[in-house]
ZAMARGU-4260 file (C-alpha; in steps of 0.2 Angstrom, whole numbers, plus 5000, padded with zeros to 4 digits):
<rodrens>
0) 4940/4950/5005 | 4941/4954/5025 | 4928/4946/5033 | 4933/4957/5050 | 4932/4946/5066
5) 4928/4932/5056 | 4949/4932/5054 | 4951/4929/5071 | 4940/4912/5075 | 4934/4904/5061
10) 4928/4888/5071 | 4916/4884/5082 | 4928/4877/5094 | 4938/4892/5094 | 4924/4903/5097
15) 4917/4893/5114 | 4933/4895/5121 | 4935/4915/5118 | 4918/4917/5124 | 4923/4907/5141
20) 4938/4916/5141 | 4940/4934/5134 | 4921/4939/5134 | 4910/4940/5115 | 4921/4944/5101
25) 4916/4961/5092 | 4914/4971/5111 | 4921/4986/5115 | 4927/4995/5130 | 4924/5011/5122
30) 4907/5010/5116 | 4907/5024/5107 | 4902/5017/5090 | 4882/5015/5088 | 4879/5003/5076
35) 4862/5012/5072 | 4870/5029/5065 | 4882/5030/5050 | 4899/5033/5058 | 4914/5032/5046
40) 4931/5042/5047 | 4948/5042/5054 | 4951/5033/5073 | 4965/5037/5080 | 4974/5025/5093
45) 4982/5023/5110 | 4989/5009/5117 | 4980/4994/5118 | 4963/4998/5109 | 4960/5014/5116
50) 4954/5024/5104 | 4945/5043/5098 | 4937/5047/5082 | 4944/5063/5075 | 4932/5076/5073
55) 4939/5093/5067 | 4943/5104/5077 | 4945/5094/5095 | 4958/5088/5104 | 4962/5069/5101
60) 4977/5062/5113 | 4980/5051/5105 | 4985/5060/5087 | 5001/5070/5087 | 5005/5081/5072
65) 5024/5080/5074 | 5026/5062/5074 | 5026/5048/5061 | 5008/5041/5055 | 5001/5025/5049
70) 4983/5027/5044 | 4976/5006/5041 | 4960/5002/5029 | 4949/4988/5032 | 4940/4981/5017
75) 4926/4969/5014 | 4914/4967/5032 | 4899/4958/5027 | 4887/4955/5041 | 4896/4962/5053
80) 4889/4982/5056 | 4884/4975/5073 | 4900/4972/5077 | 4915/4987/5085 | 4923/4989/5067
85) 4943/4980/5065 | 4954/4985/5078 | 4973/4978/5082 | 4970/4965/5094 | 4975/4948/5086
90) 4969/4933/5096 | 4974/4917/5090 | 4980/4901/5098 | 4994/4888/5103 | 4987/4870/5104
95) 4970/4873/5113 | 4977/4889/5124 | 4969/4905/5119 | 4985/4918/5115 | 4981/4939/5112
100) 4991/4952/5106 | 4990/4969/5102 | 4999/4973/5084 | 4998/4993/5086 | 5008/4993/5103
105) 5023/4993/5098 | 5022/5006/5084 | 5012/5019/5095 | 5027/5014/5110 | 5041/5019/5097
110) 5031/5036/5093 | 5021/5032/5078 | 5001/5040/5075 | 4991/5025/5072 | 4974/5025/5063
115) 4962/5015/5055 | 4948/5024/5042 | 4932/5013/5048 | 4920/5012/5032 | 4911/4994/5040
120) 4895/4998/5038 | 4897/5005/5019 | 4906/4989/5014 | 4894/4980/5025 | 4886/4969/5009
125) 4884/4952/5005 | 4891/4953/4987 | 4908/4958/4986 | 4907/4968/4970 | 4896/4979/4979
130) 4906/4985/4992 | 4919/4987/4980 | 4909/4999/4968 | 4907/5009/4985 | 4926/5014/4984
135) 4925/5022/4966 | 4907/5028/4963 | 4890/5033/4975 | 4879/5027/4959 | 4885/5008/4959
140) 4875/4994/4962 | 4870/4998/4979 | 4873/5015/4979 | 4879/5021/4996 | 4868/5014/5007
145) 4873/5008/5023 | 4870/4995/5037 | 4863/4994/5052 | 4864/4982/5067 | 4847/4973/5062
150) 4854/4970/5046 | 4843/4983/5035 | 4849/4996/5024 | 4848/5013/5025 | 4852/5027/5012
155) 4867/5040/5015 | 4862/5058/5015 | 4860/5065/4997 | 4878/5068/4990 | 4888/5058/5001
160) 4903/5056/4990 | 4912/5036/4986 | 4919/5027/4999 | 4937/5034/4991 | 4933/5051/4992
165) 4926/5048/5011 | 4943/5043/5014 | 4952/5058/5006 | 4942/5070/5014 | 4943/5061/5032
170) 4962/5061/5028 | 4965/5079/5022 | 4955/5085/5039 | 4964/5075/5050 | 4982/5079/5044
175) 4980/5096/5033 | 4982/5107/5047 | 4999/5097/5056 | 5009/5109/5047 | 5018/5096/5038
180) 5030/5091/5054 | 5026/5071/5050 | 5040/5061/5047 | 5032/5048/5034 | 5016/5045/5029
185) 5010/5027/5030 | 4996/5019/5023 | 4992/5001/5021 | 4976/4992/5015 | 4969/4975/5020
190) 4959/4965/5005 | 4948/4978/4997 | 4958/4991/5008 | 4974/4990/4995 | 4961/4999/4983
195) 4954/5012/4996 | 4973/5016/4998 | 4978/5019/4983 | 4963/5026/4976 | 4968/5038/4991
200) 4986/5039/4987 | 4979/5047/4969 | 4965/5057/4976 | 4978/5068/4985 | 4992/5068/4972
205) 4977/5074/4961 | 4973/5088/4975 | 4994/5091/4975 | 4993/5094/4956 | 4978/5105/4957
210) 4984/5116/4972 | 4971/5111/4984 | 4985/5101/4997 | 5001/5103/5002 | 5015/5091/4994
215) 5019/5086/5012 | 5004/5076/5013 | 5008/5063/5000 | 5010/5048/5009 | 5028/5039/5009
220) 5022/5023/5009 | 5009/5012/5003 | 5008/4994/5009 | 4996/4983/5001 | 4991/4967/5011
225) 4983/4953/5002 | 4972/4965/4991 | 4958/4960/4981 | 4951/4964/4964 | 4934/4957/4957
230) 4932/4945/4943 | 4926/4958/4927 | 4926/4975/4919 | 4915/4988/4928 | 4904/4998/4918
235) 4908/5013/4931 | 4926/5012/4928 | 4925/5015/4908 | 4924/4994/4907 | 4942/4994/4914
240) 4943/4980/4928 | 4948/4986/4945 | 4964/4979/4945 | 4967/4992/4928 | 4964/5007/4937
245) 4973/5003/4952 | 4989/4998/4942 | 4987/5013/4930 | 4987/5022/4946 | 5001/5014/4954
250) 5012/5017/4937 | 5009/5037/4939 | 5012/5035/4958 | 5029/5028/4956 | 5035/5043/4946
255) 5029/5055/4962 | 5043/5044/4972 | 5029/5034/4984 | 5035/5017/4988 | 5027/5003/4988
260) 5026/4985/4994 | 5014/4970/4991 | 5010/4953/5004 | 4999/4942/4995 | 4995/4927/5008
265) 4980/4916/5003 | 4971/4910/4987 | 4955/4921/4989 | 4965/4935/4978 | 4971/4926/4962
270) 4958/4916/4949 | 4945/4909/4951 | 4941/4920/4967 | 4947/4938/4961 | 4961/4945/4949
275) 4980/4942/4951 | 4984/4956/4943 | 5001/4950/4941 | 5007/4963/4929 | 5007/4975/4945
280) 5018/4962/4953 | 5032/4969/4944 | 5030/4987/4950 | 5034/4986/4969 | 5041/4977/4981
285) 5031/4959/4979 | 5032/4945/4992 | 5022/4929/4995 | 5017/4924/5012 | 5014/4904/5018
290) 5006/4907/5034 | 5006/4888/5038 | 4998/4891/5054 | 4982/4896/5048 | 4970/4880/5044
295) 4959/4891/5030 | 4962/4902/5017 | 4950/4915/5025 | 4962/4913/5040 | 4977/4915/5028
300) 4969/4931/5020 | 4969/4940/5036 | 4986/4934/5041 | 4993/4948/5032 | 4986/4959/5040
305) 4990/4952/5057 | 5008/4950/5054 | 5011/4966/5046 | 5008/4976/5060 | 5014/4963/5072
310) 5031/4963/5064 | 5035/4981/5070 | 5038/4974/5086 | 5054/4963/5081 | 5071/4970/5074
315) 5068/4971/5056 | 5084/4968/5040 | 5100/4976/5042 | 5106/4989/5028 | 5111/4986/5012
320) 5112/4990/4993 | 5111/4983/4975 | 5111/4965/4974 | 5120/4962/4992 | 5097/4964/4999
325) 5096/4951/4986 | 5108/4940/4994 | 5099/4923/5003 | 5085/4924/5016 | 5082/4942/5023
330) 5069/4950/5033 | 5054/4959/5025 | 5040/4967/5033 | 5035/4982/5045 | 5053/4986/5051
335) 5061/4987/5034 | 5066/5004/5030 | 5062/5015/5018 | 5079/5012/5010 | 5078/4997/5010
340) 5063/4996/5003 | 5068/5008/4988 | 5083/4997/4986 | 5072/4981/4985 | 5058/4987/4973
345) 5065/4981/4957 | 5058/4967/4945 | 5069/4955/4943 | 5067/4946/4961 | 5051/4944/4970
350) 5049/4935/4988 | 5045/4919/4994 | 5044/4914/5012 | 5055/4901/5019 | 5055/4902/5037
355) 5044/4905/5051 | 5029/4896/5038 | 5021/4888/5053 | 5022/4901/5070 | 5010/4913/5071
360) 5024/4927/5078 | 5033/4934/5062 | 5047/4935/5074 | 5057/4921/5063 | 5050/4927/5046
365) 5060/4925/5033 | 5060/4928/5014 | 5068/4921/5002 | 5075/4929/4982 | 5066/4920/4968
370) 5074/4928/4950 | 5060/4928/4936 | 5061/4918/4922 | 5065/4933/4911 | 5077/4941/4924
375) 5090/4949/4923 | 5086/4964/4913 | 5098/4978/4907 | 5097/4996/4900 | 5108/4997/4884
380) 5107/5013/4880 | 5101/5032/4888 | 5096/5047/4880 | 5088/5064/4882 | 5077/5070/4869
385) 5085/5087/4862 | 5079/5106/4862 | 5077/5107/4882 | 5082/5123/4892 | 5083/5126/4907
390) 5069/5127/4919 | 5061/5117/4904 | 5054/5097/4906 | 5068/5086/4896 | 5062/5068/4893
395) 5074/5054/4895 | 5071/5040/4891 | 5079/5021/4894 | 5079/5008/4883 | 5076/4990/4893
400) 5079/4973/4887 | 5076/4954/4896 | 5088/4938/4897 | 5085/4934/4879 | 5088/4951/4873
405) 5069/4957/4871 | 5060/4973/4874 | 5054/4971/4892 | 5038/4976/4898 | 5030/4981/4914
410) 5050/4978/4923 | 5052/4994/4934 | 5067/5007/4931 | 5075/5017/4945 | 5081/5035/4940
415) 5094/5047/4948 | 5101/5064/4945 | 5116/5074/4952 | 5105/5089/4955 | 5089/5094/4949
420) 5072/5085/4947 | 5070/5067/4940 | 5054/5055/4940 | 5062/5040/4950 | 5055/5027/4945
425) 5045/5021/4929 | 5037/5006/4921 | 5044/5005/4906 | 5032/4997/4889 | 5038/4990/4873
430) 5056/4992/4879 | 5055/5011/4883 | 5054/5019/4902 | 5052/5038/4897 | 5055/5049/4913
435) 5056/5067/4917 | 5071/5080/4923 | 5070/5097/4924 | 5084/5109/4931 | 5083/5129/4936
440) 5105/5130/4935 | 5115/5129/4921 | 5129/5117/4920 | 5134/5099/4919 | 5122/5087/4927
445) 5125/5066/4928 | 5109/5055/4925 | 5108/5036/4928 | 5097/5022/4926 | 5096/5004/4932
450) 5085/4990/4935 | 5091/4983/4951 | 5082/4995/4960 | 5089/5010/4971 | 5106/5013/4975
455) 5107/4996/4962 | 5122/4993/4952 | 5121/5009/4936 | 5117/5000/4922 | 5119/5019/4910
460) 5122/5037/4913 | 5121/5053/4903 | 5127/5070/4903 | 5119/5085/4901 | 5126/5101/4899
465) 5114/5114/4901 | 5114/5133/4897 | 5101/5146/4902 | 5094/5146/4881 | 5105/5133/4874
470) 5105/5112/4877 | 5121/5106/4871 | 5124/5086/4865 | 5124/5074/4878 | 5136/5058/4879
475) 5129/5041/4883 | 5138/5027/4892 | 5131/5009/4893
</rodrens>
């Protein structure tokens, strides 16, 4: 539940000394936000906190379509449409000295596009679980009204889409026409922002599916940081609770070969606050944070957020495979690659932070393994339902059991193929991760399975033999 600045001085003493020293917090150089109009959409920015809203069709200097991109998501601003909306500028402080630093530098000095989707004055409101409907629906609660600077509302233009589909169209404008030359496609989500990002994520594989965008615009990454989900089942979500959809979603994500990673790093996100959600744990890369430092838990919700971005600027973990990245202390964060990050998205081990608990720098960050009580999992056997072809979808399907021997649910499988196409990673339920190959050449292809994530130790394999009208017996090896 991001409060906005309210991350960045939550006592009184902290905030008489930033108004002696720095100026009043929420001012901006670039005063080109009027709190007054509805403003939402992409930013895109240069070093420290400059910044240009894109608008389609003009030049932004600070937006290159060749180049890697992170796009951020706030989430929850209540009170604060008076305010510039989040920017990367963490303030923060060493005994009583006041400390600042810019998160973003260092990603936009090694070349990366940097952005933030601004939806403040939409999630402006003083309940949470009306902000939240804004992502999914424009007939919730509140509807889509906004905020203005003297705290009354005002109602969006007729038709103004959710808060979610702002964000899809905001995106597709400001990236459709790079002509796919991006490198990776970042998105990460503060608090309610883990949900704008993946309601995003889904929005454009949707608009992949349907023809309406190019596949190059699927985002590579997905980083959730603290995210939030209310208490309750929505009657706009088909009584499903938030934390439902969003890991239905993520479950049908995997399979498209997005990557995911999860921070969580206060109390505000778990029961009785919101929902843990902690079958979802299971499907990424999930790490707890102990930001020590921070003297609240509002402070230690937006530490993720500051830390993430931070984190960029320091060397991040070294290569590795299988279970040598799940051997002792190791890096997490920004700097890990996406290999890494493949290799470390398995459900056995989860994250726990041992070092660097009590510096506000994540420079000495470090996380430590923790095996789950039902850990380790194996696959036992691999097979392919028969009458395929090629060119034809083949379902193959893994059957997964726990550390007493038990169908597992919700552990995560990785997939691979010598040639063709293959789901990489599925959730696999009552024992059974079912994915999909297909292949346009005849001939003998090798599958494998495992649960020790990417490039993790195979655990079975297959062969196929294919012919252009015929799909011959297959041999599997545990």
């Amino acid at each position: 539940m991001v409060r906005g600045r309210v991350c960045q001085w939550a006592l009184l003493l902290s905030l008489v000394w930033w108004v002696a020293l720095w100026g009043i917090p929420g001012q901006s150089r670039a005063q080109d936000y009027d709190p007054n109009m509805l403003s939402y959409g992409i930013y895109w920015f240069g070093l420290n906190d400059a910044k240009q809203k894109f608008v389609p069709g003009e030049p932004n200097p600070y937006f290159d379509p060749t180049k890697p991109t992170l796009i951020f998501v706030h989430g929850w601003q209540p009170g604060l449409s008076a305010n510039y909306p989040p920017n990367f500028t963490y303030r923060y402080f060493e005994g009583i000295w006041p400390k600042s630093v810019n998160t973003a530098n260092a990603w936009i000095e090694a070349g990366w596009n940097v952005g933030i989707f601004f939806w403040n004055q939409f999630s402006d409101e003083a309940v949470v679980t009306d902000a939240e409907a804004k992502i999914w629906v424009n007939d919730g609660p509140k509807g889509m009204r906004w905020r203005k600077a003297d705290g009354s509302y005002e109602e969006a233009p007729p038709g103004t889409p959710s808060a979610g589909e702002l964000f899809y169209q905001a995106y597709v404008d400001a990236l459709g026409n790079s002509g796919c030359r991006t490198a990776e496609i970042r998105i990460v989500g503060h608090s309610l922002g883990g949900q704008m990002a993946v309601r995003l994520t889904k929005l454009i594989e949707d608009g992949i599916s349907a023809g309406e965008v190019p596949s190059c615009l699927r985002p590579t990454r997905v980083v959730l940081l603290d995210p939030y989900w209310s208490l309750g089942s929505k009657d706009y979500l088909g009584e499903k609770t938030t934390a439902d959809i969003v890991r239905g979603y993520v479950a049908e994500l995997l399979a498209r070969g997005i990557l995911f990673e999860w921070y969580r790093s206060s109390s505000l996100t778990v029961e009785p606050k919101g929902l843990r959600n902690e079958e979802m744990e299971r499907m990424m890369l999930y790490a707890e944070m102990s930001p020590d430092f921070a003297g609240d838990q509002m402070s230690k919700h937006c530490a993720a957020y500051h830390l993430y971005f931070w984190s960029f600027a320091f060397p991040g973990p070294s290569a590795c495979m299988g279970n040598d990245c799940v051997q002792g202390p190791g890096k997490l964060l920004a700097k890990m690659d996406n290999a890494r990050l493949a290799a470390l998205m398995r459900s056995d081990y989860f994250w726990r932070q041992s070092d660097g608990r009590a510096t506000h720098s994540p420079a000495d960050d470090l996380y430590e393994p923790v095996l789950r009580a039902d850990a380790p999992y194996t696959i036992t056997q691999l097979v392919a339902l028969p009458g395929g072809a090629v060119g034809e979808t083949i379902l193959v399907t893994a059957t997964v059991r726990n550390v007493s021997q038990q169908p597992a649910e919700g552990v995560l499988v990785s997939f691979g193929a010598s040639r063709g196409e293959i789901s990489p990673r599925v959730v696999c339920h009552d024992g059974l991760a079912i994915t999909a190959f297909s292949s346009s050449l005849p001939g003998t292809v090798y599958l494998w399975a495992t649960t020790e994530g990417e490039g993790g130790e195979i655990q079975a394999e297959l062969t196929l033999t294919l012919q252009s009208r015929l799909y011959l017996p297959f041999v599997s090896k545990p």
